[in-house]
TIRO-2110 file (N, C-alpha, C; in Angstrom, 1 decimal):
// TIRO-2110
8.9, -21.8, 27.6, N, 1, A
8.2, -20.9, 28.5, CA, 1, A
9.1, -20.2, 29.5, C, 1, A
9.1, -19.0, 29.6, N, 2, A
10.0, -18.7, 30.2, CA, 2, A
9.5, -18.3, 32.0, C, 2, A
10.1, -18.5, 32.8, N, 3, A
9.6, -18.8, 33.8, CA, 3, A
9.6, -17.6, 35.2, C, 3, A
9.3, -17.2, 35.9, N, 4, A
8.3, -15.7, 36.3, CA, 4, A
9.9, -15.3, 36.6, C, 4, A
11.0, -15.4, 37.3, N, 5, A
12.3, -15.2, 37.7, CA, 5, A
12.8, -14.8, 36.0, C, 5, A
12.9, -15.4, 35.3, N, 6, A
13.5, -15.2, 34.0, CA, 6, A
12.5, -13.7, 33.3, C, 6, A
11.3, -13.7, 33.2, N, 7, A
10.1, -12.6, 33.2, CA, 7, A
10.5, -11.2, 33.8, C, 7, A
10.9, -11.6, 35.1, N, 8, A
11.1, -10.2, 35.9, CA, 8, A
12.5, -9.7, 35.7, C, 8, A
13.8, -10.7, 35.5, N, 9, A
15.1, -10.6, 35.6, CA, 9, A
15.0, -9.4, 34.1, C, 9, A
13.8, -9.9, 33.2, N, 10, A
14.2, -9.4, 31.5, CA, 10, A
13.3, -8.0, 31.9, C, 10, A
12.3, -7.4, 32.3, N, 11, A
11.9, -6.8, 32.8, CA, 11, A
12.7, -5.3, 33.8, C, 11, A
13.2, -6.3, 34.4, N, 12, A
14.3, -5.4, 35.0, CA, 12, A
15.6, -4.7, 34.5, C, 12, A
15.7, -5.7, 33.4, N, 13, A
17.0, -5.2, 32.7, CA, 13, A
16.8, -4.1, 31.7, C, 13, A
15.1, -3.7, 31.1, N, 14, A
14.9, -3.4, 29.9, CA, 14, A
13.9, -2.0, 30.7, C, 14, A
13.9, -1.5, 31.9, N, 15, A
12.7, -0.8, 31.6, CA, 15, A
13.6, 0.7, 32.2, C, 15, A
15.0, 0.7, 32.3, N, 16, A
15.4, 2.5, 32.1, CA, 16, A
15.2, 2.4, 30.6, C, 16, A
16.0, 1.7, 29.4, N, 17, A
15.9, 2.0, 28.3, CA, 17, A
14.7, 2.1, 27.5, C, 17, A
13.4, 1.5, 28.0, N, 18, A
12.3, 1.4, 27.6, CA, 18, A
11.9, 2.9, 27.9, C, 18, A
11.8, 3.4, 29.4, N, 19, A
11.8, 4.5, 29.9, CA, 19, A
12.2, 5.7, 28.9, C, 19, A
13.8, 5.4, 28.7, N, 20, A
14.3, 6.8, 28.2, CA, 20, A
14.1, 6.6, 26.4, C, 20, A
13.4, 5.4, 25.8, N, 21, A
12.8, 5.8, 24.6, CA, 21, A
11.5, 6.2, 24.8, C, 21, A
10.5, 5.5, 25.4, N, 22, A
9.7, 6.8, 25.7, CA, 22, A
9.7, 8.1, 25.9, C, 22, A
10.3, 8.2, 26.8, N, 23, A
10.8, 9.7, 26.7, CA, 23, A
10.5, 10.6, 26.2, C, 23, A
11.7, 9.6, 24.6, N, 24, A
12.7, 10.6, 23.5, CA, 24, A
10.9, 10.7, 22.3, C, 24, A
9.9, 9.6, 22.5, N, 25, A
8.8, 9.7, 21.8, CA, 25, A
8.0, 10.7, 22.2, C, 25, A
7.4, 10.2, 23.5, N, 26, A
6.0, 11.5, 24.0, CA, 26, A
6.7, 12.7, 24.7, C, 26, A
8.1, 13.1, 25.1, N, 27, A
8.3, 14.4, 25.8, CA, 27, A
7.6, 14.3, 27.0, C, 27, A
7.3, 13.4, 27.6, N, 28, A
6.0, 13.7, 29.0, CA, 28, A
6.5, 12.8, 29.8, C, 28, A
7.4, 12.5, 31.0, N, 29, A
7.8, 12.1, 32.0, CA, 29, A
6.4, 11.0, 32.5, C, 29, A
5.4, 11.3, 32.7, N, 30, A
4.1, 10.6, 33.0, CA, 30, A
3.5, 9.6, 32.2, C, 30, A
3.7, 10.1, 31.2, N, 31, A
3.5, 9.5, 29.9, CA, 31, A
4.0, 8.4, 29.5, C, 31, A
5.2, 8.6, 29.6, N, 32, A
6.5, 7.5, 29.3, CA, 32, A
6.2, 6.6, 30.3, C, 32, A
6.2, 6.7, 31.7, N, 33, A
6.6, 5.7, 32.7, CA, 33, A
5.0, 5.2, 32.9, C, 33, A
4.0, 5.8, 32.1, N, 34, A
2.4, 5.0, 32.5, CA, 34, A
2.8, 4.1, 31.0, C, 34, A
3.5, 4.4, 29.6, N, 35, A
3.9, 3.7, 28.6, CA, 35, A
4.5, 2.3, 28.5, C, 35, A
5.5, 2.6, 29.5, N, 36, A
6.2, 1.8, 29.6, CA, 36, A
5.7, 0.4, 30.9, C, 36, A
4.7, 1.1, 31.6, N, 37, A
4.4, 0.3, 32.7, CA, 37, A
3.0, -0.4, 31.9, C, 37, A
2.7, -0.1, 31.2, N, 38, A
1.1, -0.9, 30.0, CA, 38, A
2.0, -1.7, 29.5, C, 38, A
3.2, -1.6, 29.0, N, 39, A
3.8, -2.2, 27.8, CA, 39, A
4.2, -3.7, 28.5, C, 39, A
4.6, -3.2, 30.0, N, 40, A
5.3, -4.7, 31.1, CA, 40, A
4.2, -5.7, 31.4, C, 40, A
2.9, -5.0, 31.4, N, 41, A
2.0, -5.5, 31.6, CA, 41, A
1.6, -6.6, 30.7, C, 41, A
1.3, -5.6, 29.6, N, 42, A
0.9, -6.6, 28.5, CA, 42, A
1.6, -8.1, 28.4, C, 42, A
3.3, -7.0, 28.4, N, 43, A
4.2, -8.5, 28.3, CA, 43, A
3.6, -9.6, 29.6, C, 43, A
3.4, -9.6, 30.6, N, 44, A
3.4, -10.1, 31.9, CA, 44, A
2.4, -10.8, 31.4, C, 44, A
1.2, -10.6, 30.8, N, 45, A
-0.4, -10.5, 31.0, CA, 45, A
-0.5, -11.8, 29.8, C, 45, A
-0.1, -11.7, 28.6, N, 46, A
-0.1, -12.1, 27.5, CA, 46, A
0.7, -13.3, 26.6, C, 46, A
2.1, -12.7, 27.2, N, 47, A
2.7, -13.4, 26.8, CA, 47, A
4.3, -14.2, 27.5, C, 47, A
3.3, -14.3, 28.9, N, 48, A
4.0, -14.7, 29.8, CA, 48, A
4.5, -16.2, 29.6, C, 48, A
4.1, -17.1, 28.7, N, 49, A
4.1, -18.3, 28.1, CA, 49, A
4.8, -18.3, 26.7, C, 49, A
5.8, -17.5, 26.6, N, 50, A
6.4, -17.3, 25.5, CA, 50, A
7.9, -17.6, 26.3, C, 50, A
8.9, -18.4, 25.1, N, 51, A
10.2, -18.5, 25.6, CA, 51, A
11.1, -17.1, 25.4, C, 51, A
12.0, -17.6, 26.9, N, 52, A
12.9, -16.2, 27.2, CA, 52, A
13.0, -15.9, 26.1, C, 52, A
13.8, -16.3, 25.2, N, 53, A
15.0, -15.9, 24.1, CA, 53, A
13.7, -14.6, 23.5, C, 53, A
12.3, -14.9, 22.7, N, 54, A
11.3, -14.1, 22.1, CA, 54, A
11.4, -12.9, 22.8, C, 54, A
11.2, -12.7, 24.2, N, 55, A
10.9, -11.7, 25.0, CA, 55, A
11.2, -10.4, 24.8, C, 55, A
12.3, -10.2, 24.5, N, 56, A
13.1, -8.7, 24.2, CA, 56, A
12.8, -8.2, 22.5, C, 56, A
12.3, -9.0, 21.6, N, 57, A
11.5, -8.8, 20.5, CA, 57, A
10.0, -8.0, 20.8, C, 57, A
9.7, -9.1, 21.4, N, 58, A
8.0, -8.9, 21.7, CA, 58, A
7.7, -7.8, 22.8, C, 58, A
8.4, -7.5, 23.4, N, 59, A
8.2, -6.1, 24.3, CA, 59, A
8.6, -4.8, 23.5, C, 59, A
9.9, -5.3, 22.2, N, 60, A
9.6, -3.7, 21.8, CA, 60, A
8.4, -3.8, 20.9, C, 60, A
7.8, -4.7, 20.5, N, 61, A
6.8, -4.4, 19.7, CA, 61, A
5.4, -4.0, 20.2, C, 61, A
5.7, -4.2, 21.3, N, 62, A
4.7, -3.9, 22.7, CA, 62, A
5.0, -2.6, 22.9, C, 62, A
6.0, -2.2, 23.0, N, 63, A
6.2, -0.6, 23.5, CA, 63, A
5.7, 0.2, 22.6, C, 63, A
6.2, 0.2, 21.3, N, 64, A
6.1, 0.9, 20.0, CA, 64, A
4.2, 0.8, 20.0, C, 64, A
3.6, -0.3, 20.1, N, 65, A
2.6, -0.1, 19.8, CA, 65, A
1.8, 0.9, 20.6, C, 65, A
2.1, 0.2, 22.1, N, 66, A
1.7, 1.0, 23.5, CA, 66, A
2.1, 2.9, 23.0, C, 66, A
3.1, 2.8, 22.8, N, 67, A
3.3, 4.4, 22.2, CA, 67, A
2.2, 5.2, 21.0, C, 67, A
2.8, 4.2, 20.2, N, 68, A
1.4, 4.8, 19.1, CA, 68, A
0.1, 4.8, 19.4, C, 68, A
-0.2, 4.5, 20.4, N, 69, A
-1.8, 3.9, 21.1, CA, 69, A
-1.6, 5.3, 22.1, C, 69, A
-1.1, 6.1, 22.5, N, 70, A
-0.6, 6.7, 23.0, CA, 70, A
-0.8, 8.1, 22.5, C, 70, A
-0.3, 8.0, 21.1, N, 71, A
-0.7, 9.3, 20.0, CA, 71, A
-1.8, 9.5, 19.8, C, 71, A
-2.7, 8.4, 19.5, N, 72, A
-3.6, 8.2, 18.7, CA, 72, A
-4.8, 8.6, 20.2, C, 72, A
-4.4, 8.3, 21.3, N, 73, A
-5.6, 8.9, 21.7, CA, 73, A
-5.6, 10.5, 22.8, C, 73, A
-4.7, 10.9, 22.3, N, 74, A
-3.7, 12.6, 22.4, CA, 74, A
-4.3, 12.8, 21.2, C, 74, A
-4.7, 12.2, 20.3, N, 75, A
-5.2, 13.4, 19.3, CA, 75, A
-6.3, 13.0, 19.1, C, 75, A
-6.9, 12.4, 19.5, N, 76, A
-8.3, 12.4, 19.1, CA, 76, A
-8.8, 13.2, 20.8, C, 76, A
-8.1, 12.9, 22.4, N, 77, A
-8.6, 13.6, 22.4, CA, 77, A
-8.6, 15.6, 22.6, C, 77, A
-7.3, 15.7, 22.0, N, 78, A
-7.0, 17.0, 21.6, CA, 78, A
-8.1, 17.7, 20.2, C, 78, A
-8.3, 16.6, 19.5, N, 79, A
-9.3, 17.1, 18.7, CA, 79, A
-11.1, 17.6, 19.6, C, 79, A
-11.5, 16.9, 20.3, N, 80, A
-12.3, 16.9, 20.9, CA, 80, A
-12.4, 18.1, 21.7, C, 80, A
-11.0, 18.5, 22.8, N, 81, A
-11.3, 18.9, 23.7, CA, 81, A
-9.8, 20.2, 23.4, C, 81, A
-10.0, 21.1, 23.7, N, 82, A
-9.1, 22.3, 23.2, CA, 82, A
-8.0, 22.5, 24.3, C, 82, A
-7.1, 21.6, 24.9, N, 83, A
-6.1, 22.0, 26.0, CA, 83, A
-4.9, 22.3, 26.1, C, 83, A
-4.8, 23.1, 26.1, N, 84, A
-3.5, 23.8, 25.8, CA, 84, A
-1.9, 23.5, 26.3, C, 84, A
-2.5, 23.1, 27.7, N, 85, A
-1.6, 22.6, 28.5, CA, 85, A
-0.8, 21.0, 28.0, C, 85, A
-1.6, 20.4, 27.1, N, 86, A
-1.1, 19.4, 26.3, CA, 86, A
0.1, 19.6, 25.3, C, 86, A
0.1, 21.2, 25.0, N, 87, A
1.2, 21.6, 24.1, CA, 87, A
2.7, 21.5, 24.9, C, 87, A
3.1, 21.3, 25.6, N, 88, A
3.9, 21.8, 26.5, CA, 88, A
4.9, 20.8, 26.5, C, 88, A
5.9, 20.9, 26.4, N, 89, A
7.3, 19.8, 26.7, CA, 89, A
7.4, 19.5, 28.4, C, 89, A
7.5, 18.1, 28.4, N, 90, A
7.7, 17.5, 29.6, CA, 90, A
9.5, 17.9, 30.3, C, 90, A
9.4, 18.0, 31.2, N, 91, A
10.9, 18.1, 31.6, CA, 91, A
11.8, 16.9, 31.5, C, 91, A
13.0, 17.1, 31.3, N, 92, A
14.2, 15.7, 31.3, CA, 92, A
15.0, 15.6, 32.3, C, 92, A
14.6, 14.2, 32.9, N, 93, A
15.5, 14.0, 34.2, CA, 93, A
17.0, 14.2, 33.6, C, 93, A
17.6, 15.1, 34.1, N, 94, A
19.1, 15.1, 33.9, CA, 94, A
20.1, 13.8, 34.2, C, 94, A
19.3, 13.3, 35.2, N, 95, A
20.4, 12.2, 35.9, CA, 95, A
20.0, 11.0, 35.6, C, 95, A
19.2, 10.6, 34.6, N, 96, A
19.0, 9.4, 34.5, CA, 96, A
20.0, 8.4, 33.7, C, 96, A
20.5, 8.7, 32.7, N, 97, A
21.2, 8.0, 31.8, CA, 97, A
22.9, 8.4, 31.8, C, 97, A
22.9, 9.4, 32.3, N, 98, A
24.4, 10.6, 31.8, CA, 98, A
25.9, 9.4, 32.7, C, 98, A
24.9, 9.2, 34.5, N, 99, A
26.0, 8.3, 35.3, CA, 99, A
26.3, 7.1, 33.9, C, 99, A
25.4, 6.5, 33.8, N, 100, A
26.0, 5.1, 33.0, CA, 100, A
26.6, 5.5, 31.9, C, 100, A
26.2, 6.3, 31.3, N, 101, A
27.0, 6.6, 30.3, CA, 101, A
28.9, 6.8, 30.5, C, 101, A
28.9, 7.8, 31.3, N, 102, A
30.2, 7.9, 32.1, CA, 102, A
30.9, 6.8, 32.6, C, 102, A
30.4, 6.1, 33.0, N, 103, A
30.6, 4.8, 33.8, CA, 103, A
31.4, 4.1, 32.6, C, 103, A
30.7, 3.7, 31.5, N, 104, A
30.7, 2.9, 30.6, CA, 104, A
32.3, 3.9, 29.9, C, 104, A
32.2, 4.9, 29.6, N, 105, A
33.3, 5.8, 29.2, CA, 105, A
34.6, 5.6, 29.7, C, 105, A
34.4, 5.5, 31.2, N, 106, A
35.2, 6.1, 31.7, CA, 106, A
36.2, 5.0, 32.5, C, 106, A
37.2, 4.5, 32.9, N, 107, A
37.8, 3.6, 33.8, CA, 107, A
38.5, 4.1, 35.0, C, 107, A
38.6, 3.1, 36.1, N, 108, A
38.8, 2.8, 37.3, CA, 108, A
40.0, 3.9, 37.6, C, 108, A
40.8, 3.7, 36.8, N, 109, A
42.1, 4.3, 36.9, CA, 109, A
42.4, 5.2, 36.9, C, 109, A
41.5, 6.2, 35.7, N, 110, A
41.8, 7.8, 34.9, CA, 110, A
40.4, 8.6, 36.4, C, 110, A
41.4, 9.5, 36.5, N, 111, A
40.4, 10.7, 37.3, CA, 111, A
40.0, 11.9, 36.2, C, 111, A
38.5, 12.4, 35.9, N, 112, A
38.6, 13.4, 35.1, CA, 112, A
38.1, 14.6, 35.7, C, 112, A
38.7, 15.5, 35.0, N, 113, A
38.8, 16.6, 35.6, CA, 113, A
37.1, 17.4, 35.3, C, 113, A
36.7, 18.2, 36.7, N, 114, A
35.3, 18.8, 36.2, CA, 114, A
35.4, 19.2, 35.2, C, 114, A
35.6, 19.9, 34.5, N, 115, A
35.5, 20.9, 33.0, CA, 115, A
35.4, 19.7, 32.4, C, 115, A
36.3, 18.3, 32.5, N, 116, A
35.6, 17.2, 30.9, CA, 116, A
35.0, 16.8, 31.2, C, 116, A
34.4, 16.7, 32.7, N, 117, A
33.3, 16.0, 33.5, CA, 117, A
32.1, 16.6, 32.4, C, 117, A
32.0, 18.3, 32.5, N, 118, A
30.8, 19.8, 32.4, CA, 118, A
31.1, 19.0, 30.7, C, 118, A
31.8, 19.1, 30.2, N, 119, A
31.8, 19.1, 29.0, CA, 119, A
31.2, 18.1, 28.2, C, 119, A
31.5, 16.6, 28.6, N, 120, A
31.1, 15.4, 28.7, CA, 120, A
29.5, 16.2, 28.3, C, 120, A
29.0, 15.9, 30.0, N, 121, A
27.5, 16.0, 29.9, CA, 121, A
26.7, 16.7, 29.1, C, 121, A
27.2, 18.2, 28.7, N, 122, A
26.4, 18.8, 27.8, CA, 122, A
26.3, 18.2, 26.4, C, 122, A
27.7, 17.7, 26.0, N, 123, A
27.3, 16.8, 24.9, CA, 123, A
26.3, 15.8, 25.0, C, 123, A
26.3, 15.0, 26.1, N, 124, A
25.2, 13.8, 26.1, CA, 124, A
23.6, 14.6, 26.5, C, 124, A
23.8, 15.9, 26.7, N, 125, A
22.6, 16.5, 26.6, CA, 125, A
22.6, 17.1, 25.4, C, 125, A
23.6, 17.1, 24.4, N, 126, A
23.1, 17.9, 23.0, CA, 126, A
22.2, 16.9, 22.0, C, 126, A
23.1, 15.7, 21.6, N, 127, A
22.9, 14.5, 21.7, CA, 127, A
21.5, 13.8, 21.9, C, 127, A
21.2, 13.8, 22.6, N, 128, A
19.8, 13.8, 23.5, CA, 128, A
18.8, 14.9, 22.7, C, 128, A
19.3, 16.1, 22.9, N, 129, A
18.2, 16.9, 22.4, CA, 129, A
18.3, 16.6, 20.8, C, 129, A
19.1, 16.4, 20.0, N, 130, A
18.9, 16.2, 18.5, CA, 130, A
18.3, 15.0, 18.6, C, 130, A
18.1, 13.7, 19.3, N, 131, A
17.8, 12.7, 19.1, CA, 131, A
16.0, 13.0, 18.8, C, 131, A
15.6, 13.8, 20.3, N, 132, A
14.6, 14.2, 20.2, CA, 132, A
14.0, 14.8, 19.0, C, 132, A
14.9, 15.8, 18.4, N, 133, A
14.6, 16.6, 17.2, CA, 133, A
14.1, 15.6, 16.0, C, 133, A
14.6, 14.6, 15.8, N, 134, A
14.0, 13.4, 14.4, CA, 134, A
13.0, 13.3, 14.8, C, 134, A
12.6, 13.2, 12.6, N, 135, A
11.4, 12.2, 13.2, CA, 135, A
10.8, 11.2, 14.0, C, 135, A
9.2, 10.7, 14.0, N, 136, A
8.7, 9.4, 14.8, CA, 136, A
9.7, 8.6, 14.4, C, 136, A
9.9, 8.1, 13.0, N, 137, A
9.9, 6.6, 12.5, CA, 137, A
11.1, 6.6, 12.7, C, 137, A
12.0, 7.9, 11.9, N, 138, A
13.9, 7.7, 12.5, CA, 138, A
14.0, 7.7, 13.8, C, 138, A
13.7, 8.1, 14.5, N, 139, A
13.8, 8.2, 16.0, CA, 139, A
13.9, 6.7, 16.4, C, 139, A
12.3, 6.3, 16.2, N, 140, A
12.3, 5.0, 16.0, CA, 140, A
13.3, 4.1, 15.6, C, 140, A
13.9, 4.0, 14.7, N, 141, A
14.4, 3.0, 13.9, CA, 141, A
15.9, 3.4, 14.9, C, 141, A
16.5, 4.9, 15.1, N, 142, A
17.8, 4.7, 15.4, CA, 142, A
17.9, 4.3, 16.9, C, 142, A
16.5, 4.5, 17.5, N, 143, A
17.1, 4.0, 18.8, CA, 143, A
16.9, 2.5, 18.7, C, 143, A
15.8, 1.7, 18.1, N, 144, A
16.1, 0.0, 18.3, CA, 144, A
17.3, -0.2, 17.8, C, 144, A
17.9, 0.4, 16.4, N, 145, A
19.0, -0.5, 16.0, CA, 145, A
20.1, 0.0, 16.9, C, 145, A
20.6, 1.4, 17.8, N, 146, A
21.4, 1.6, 18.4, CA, 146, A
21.4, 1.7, 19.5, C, 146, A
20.3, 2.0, 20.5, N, 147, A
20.2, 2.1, 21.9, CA, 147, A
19.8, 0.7, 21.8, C, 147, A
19.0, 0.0, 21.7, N, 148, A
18.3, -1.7, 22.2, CA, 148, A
19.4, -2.6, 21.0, C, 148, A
20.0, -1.9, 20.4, N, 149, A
20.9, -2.9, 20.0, CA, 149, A
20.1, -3.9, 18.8, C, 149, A
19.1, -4.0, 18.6, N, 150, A
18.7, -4.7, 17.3, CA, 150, A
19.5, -5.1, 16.1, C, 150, A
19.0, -6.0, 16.0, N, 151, A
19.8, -6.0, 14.2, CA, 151, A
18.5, -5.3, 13.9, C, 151, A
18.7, -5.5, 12.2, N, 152, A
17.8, -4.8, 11.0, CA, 152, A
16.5, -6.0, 11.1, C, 152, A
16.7, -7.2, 10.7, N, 153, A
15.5, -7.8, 10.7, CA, 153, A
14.5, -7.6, 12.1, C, 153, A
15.4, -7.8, 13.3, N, 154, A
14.9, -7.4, 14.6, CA, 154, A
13.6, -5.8, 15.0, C, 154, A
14.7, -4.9, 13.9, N, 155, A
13.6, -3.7, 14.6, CA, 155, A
12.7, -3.8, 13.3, C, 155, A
13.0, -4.3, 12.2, N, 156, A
12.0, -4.0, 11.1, CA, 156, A
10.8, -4.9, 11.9, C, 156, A
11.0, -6.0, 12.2, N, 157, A
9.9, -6.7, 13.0, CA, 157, A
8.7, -5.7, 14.3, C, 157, A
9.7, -5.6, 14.9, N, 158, A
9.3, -4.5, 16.3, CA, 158, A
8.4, -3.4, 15.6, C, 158, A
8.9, -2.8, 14.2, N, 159, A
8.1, -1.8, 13.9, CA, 159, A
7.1, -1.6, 12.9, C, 159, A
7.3, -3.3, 12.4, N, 160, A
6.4, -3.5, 11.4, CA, 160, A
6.1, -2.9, 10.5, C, 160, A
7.5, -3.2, 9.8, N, 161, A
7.9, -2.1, 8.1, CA, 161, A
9.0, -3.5, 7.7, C, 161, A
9.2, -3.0, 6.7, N, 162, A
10.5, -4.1, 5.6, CA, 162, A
11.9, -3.3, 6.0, C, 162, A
12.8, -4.4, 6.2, N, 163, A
14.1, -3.9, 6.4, CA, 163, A
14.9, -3.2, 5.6, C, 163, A
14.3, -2.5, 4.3, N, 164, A
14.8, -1.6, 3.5, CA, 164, A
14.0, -0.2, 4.5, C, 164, A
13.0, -0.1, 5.1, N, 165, A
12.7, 1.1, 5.4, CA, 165, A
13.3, 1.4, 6.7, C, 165, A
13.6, 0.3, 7.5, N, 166, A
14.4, 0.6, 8.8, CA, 166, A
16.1, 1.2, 8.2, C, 166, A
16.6, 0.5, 7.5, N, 167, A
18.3, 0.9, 6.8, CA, 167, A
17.8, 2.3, 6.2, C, 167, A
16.9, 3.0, 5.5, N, 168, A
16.4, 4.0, 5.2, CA, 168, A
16.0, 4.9, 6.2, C, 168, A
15.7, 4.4, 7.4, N, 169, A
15.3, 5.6, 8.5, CA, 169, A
16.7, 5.5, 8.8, C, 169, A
17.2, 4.7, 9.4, N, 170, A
18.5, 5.0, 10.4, CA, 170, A
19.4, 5.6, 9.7, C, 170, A
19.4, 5.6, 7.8, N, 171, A
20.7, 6.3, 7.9, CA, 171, A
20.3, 7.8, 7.7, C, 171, A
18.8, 8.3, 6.9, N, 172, A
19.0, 9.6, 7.4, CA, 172, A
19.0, 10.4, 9.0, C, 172, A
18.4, 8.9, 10.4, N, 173, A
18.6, 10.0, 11.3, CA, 173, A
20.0, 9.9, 11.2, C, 173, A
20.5, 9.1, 10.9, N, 174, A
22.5, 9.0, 11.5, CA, 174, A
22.9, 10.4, 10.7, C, 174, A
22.1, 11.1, 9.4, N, 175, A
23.0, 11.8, 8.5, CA, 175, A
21.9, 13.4, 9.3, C, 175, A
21.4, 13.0, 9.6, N, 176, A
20.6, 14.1, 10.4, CA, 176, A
21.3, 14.6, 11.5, C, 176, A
21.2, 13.6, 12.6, N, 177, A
22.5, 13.7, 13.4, CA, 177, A
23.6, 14.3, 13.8, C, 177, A
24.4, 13.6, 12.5, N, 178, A
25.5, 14.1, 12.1, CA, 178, A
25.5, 15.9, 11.6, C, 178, A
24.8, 16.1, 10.9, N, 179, A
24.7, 17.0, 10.3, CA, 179, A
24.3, 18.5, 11.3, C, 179, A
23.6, 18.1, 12.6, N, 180, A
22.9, 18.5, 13.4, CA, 180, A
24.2, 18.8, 14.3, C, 180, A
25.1, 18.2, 15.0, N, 181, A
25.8, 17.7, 15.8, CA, 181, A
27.1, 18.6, 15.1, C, 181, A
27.4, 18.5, 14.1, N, 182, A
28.3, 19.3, 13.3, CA, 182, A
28.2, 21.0, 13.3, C, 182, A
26.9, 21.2, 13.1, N, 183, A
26.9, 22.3, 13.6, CA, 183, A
27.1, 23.4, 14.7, C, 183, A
26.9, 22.2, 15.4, N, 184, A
26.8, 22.6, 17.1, CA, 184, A
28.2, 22.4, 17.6, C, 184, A
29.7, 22.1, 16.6, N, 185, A
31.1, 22.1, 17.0, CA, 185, A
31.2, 20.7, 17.4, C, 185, A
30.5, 19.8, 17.6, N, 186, A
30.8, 18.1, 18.1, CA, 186, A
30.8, 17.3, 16.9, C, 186, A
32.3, 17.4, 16.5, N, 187, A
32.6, 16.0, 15.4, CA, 187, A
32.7, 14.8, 15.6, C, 187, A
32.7, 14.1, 15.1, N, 188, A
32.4, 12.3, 15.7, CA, 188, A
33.5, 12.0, 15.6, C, 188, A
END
């Protein structure tokens, strides 16, 4: 059983990246962080009597669902009700992920110069926007196995498919990606 300090500590560690796959799913700033805040809940609420080690399984399967629960009632009530303003792309915090990214890039020692600074970023904003561009399920699948780090059995669980269909999404987003990415002059 994992105990309310261990609960909060896992919680704390997992809810920018919970955040910024939201995000990359609904486009809606509001959306994501009401997503992401049902999904803590549930974990809190439910399965607060589950040992640490489970926890980071059981929340993405909690998010994913929380998201799809998410779709499903955006379209029923878009079907209902005619709003247009539902069409619309949410804005993207610029500054949420780009620092750590850098951080993680970059060492103590080396100073870089603005222009690789400018340059840097627009990639992790090209990046970003192609991630966006995949499908649900690749989207899906590339960010558990690559942003949350998953193995294959791990996100096929989270997503509740066979781990031939998760190795099947992730390599066409990776070839999607790639292919996307290539165009746009950024070779890997």
């Amino acid at each position: 059983m994992a105990s309310d300090k261990e609960l909060s500590d896992f919680l704390a560690s997992v809810e920018k990246r919970a955040f910024k796959r939201s995000l990359y799913h609904v486009r809606d700033e509001e959306a994501a962080l009401d997503i992401v805040q049902d999904s803590m809940m549930k974990l809190a609420e439910y399965y607060a009597d589950k040992p640490a080690a489970e926890l980071p399984l059981l929340f993405q399967r909690i998010l994913s669902n929380t998201t799809l629960d998410w779709f499903r009632r955006r379209k029923t009530r878009s079907a209902l009700f005619s709003n247009y303003s539902d069409f619309g792309q949410g804005t993207e915090d610029d500054s949420f992920d780009i620092l750590e990214i850098l951080e993680r890039q970059g060492t103590a020692n080396e100073s870089e110069s603005a222009q690789d600074l400018f340059s840097r970023n627009q990639t992790v904003r090209l990046i970003e926007s192609e991630i966006q561009n995949l499908p649900g399920r690749q989207r899906e699948a590339f960010l558990l196995r690559y942003w949350e780090e998953l193995d294959v059995a791990e996100t096929a669980t989270a997503m509740g498919c066979s781990e031939g269909s998760v190795k099947t999404h992730c390599s066409r987003a990776i070839q999607s990606l790639c292919k996307a990415l290539l165009a746009k002059g950024i070779k890997p």
